[in-house]
C-alpha positions as CSV (number, residue, x, y, z in Angstrom):
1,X,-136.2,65.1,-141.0
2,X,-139.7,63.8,-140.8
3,X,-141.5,65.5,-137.5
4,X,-144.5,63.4,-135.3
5,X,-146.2,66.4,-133.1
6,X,-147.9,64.7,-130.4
7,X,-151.0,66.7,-129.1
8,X,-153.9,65.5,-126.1
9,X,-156.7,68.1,-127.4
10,X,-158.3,69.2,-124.7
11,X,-159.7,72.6,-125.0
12,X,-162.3,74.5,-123.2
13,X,-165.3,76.2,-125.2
14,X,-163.8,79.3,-124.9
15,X,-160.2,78.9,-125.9
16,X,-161.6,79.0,-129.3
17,X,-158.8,81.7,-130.2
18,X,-156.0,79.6,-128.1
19,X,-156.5,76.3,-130.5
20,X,-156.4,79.0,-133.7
21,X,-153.0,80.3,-132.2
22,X,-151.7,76.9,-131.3
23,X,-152.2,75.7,-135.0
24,X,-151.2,79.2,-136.8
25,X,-148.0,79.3,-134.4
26,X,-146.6,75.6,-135.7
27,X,-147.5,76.0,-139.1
28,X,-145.4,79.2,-139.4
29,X,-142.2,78.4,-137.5
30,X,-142.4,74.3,-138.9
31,X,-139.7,74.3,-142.1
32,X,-139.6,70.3,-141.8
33,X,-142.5,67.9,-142.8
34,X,-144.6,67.6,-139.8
35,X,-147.8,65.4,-138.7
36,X,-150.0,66.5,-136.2
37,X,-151.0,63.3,-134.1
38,X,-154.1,64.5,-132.0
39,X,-156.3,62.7,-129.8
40,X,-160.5,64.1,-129.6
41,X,-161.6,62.1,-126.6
42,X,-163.9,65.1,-124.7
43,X,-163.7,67.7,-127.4
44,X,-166.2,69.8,-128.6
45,X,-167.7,68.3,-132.2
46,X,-166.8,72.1,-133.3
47,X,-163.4,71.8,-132.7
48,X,-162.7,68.5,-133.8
49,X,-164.5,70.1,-136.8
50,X,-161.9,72.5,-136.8
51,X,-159.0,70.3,-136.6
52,X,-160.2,68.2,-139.4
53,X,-160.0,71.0,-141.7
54,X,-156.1,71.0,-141.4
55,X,-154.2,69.4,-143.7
56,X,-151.2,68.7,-141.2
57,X,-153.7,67.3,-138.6
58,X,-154.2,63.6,-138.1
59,X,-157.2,62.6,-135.5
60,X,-156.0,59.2,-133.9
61,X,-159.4,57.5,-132.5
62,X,-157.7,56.7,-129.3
63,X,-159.4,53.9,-126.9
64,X,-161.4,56.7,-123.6
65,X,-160.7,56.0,-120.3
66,X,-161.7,57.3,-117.0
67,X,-158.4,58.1,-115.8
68,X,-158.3,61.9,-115.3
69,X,-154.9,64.6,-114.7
70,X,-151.8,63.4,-115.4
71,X,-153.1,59.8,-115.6
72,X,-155.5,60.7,-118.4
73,X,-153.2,62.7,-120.0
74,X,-150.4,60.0,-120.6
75,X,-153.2,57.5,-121.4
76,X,-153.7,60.0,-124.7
77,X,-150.3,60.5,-125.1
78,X,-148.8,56.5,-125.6
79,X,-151.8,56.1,-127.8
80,X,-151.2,59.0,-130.1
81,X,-147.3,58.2,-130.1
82,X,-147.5,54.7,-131.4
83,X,-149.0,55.8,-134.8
84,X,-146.3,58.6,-135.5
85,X,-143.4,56.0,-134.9
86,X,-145.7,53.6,-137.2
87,X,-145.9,56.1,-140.0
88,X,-142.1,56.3,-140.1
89,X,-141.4,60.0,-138.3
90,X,-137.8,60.7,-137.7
91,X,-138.5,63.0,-134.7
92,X,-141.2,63.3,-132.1
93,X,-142.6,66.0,-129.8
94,X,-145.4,66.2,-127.5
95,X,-146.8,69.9,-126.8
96,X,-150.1,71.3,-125.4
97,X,-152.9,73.4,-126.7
98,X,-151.2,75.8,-124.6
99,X,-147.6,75.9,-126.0
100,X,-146.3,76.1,-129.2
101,X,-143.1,77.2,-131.3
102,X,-142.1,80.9,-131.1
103,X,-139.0,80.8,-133.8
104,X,-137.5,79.7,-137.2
105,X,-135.8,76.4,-137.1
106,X,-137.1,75.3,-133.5
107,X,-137.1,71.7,-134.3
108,X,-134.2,71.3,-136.3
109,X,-132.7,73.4,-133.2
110,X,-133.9,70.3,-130.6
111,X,-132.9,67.6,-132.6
112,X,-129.2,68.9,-132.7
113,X,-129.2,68.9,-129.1
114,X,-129.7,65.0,-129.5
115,X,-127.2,62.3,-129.0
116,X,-126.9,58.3,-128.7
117,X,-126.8,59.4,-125.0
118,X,-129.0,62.9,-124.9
119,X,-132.1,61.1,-125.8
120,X,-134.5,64.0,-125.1
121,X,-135.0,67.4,-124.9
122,X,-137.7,69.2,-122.6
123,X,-139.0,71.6,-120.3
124,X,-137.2,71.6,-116.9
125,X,-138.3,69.9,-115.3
126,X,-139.0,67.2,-118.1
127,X,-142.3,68.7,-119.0
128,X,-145.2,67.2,-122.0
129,X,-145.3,70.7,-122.9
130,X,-142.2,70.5,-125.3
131,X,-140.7,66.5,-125.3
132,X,-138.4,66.3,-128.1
133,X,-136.9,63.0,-128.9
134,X,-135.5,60.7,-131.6
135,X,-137.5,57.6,-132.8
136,X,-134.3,55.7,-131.7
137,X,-134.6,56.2,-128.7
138,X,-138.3,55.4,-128.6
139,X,-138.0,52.3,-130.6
140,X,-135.2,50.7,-128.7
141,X,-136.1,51.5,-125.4
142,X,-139.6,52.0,-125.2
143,X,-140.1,54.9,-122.6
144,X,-143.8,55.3,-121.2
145,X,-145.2,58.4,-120.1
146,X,-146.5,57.9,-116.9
147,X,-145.0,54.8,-114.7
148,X,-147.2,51.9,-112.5
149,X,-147.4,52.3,-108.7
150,X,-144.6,49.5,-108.6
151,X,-142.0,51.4,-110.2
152,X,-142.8,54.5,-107.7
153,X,-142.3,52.5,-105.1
154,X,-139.4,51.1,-106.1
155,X,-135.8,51.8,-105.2
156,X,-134.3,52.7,-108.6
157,X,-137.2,55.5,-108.5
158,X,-136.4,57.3,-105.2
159,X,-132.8,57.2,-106.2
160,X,-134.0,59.3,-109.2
161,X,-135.8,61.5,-107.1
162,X,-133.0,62.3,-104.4
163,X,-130.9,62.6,-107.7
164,X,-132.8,64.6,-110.1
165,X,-136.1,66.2,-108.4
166,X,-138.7,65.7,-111.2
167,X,-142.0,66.9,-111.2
168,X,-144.6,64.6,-111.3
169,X,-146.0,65.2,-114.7
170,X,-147.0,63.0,-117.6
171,X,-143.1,62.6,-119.0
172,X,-141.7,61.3,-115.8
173,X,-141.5,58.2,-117.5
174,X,-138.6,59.0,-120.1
175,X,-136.8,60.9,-117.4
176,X,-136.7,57.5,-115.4
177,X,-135.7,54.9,-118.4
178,X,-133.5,57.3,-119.5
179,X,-131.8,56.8,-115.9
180,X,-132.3,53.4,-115.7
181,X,-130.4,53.0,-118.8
182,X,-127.5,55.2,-118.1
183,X,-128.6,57.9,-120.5
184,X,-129.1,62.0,-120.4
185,X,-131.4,64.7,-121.2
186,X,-131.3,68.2,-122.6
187,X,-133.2,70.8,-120.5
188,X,-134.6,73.9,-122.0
189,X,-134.3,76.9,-119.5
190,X,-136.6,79.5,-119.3
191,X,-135.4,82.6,-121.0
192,X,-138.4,84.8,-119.8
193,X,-136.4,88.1,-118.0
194,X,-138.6,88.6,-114.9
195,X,-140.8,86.1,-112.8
196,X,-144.0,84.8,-113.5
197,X,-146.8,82.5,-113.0
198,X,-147.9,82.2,-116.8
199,X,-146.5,82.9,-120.5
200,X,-143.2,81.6,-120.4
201,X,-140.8,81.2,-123.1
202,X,-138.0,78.6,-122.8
203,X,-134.5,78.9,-125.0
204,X,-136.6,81.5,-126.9
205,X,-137.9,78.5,-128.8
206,X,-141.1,77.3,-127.0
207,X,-143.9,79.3,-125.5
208,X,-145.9,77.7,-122.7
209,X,-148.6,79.6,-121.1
210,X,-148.6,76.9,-118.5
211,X,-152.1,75.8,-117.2
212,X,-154.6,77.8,-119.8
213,X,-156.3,74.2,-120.3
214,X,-156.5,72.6,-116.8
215,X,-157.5,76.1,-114.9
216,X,-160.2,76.6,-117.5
217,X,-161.9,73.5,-117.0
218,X,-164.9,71.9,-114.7
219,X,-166.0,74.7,-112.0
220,X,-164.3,73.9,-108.5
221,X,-167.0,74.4,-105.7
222,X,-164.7,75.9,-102.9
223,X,-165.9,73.8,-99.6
224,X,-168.1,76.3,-97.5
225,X,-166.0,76.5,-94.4
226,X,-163.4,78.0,-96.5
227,X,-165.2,80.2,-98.8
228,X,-163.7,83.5,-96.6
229,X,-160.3,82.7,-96.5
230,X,-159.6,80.2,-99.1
231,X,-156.6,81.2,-101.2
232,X,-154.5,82.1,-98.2
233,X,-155.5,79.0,-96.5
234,X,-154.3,77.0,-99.4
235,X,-151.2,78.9,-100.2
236,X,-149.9,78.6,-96.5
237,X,-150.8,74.9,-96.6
238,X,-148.5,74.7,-99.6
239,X,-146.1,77.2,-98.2
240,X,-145.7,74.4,-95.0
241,X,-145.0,71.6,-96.8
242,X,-142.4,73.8,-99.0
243,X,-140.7,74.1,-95.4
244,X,-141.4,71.0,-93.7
245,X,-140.7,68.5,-96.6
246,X,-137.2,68.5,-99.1
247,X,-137.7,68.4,-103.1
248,X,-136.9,64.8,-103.2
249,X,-140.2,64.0,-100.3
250,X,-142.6,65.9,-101.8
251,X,-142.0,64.4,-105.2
252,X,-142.4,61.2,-103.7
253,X,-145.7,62.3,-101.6
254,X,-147.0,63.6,-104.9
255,X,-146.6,60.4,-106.7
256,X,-148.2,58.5,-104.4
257,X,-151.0,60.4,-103.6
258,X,-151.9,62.9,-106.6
259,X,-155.3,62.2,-106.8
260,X,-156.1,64.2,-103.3
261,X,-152.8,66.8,-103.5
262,X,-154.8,67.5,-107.0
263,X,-158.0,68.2,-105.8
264,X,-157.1,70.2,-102.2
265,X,-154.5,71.9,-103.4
266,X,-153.4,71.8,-107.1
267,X,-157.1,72.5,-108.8
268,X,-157.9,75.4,-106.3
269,X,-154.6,77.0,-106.7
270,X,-155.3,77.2,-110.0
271,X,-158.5,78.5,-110.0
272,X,-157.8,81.4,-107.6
273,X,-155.2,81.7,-110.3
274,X,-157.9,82.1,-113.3
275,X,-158.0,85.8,-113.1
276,X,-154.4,86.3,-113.6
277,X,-153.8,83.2,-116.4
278,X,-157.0,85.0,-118.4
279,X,-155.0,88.6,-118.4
280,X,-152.2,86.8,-119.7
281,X,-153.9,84.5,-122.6
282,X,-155.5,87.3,-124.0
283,X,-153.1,89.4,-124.2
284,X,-151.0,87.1,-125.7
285,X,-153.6,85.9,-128.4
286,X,-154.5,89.4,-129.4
287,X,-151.0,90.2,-130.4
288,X,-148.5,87.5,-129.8
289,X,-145.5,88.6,-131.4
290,X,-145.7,92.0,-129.6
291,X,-146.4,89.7,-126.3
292,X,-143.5,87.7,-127.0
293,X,-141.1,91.2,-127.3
294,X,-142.3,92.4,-124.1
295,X,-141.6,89.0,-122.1
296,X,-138.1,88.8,-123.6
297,X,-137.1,92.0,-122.4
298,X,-139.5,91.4,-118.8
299,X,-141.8,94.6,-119.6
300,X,-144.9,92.3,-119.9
301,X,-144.0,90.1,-117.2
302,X,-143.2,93.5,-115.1
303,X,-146.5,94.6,-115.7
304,X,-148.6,91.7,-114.8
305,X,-147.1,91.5,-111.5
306,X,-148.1,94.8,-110.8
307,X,-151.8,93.8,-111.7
308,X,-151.8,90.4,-108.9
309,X,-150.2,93.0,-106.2
């Protein structure tokens, strides 16, 4: 087993210790060769510095665009792909700065949950965060990360959605050819006891803090008629289409128009959210393993609900 890890670097000035974690975390659960494939477009010269000082890392100068979300993100992620397959990798997986193995044996783990018709393994919902899949699958069929407006519109797609309810995320693309072609995936379930917003682990293999790198990013200037009551505006607008509109609508509604569901909803959710993701990362950085024992048995989890209340 030769292992591609596909990673869009993106990190914030101050997630400093974040990046040290992410790199520390797959070097000591990785027991199969592995290549880090990660892109630099928009990161700080001292952290490119960084990753250039790792022996497993490989910066791919990837072409920069002006795409931005999801759209920027699977820009990064075909470009960094195409070089692992090139170098001969058995096995690829795409992860964040902000997830990262959490056990022993995690990838040879995934890639027995492979098949000539399992093709992938990931996050529920299919989820860039941990995408697991055979060269095979890659070379044969050639998945893409993100599809054109054509193929959201299309029929095949909205039978997908009515079918299988997929976020709208940067993988959507090797959940669809995947059902185009008559294939299946493996889902890992989220074995965090308790609820919560942020630091989840999934099949006790992956953690994923789940947003560290898009909350932290460019200041949102809150509109000034909203300043007061901002949050609970935004959450009841989200609650009302939660009501008004099935799974399979909003899906479709977020694929065809992200860009503004992104920026009046998404971003300042997640910025009201910033308080509550920073309790979490730091607590996991400063002692992750002791993190990780608390949100397995829900006494971390537990504890930061009790701080939002």
């Amino acid at each position: 087993m030769k292992l591609g890890i596909v990673v869009v670097y993106l990190v914030n000035e101050d997630d400093e210790p974040l990046l040290d974690l992410h790199l520390k975390q797959i070097e000591k659960y990785t027991q199969v060769p592995y290549t880090i494939y990660g892109s630099a477009n928009r990161l700080l010269p001292k952290f490119r510095h960084k990753l250039e000082q790792q022996p497993n890392v490989m910066i791919c100068e990837v072409p920069n665009t002006e795409l931005r979300n999801v759209a920027e993100h699977s820009h990064y992620l075909e470009c960094l792909t195409k070089p692992a397959i090139e170098d001969g990798v058995s096995h690829v997986v795409t992860l964040h700065v902000d997830s990262f193995p959490v056990r022993l044996g995690w990838a040879e783990e995934l890639a027995q949950k492979l098949s000539e018709t399992r093709v992938f393994a990931t996050i529920e919902p299919i989820n860039t965060a941990c995408l697991f899949f055979h060269r095979d699958f890659y070379v044969q069929y050639h998945p893409r990360f993100l599809l054109s407006d054509d193929e959201y519109s299309s029929p095949e797609f909205k039978q997908y959605l009515r079918e299988f309810q997929p976020g709208v995320h940067s993988g959507i693309g090797f959940g669809f050819k995947a059902y185009t072609e008559g294939l299946s995936w493996y889902y890992l379930r989220e074995s965090t006891k308790g609820h919560n917003r942020f630091g989840l682990v999934f099949d006790d293999l992956i953690f994923h803090l789940r947003g560290a790198v898009r909350i932290g990013g460019e200041p949102y200037v809150t509109p000034s008629f909203l300043n007061k009551h901002y949050a609970a505006v935004v959450e009841n607008a989200a609650a009302v289409m939660r009501l008004i509109f099935k799974p399979r609508t909003r899906n479709l509604i977020r694929a065809l128009f992200g860009l503004p569901i992104e920026h009046l909803l998404d971003r300042p959710r997640r910025v009201h959210a910033r308080d509550q993701l920073e309790t979490t990362k730091r607590r996991f950085v400063e002692d992750p393993e002791y993190y990780l024992n608390q949100l397995r048995d829900g006494q971390e989890v537990q504890r930061i609900l009790n701080l939002s209340v």
